[in-house]
C-alpha positions in Angstrom: -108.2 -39.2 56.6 -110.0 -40.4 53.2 -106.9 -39.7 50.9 -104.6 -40.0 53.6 -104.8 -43.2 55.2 -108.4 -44.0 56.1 -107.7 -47.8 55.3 -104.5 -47.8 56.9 -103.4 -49.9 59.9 -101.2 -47.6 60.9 -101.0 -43.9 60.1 -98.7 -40.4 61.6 -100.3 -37.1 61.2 -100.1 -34.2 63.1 -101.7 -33.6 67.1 -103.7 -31.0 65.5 -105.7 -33.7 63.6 -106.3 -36.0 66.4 -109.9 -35.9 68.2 -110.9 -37.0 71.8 -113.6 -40.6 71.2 -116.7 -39.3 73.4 -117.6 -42.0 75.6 -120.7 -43.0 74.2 -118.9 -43.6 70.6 -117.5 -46.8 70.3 -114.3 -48.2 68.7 -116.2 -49.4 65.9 -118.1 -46.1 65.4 -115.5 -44.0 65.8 -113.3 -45.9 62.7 -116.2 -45.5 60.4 -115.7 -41.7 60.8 -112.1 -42.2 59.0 -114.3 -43.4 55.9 -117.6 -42.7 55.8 -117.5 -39.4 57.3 -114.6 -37.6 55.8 -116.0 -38.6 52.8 -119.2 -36.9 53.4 -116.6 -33.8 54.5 -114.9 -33.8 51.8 -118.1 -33.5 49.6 -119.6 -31.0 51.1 -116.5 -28.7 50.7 -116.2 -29.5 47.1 -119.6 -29.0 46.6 -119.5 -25.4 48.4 -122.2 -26.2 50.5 -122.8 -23.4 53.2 -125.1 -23.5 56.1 -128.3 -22.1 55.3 -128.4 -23.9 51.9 -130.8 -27.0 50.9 -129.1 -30.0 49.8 -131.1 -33.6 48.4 -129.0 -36.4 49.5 -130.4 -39.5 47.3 -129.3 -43.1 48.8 -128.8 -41.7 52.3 -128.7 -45.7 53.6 -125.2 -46.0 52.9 -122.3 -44.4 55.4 -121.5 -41.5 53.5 -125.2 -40.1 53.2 -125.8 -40.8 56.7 -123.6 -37.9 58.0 
């Protein structure tokens, strides 16, 4: 969502882009995914970060270095 809406109130995208919340997630939680965790996403992509490789995260407190 980051480019696309992450701040929105409202927002249409495709079924194919929508995920179940577990139950243990809540509201709150899951809306910082939209942000925080996209971001982090979207990173590690343009980064070309594979598994397997080492990466230093510095200033993991925030939302983005905690995914």
């Amino acid at each position: 969502m980051g480019r696309y809406g992450g701040y929105a109130e409202r927002v249409a995208v495709p079924a194919s882009a929508m995920a179940d919340i577990p139950a243990d997630v809540s509201d709150a939680q899951a809306a910082g995914v939209g942000v925080a965790g996209v971001t982090a996403r979207d990173i590690i992509e343009l980064a070309g970060i594979e598994a397997g490789m080492t990466v230093l995260v510095l200033g993991a407190s925030g939302g983005v270095g905690s995914y």
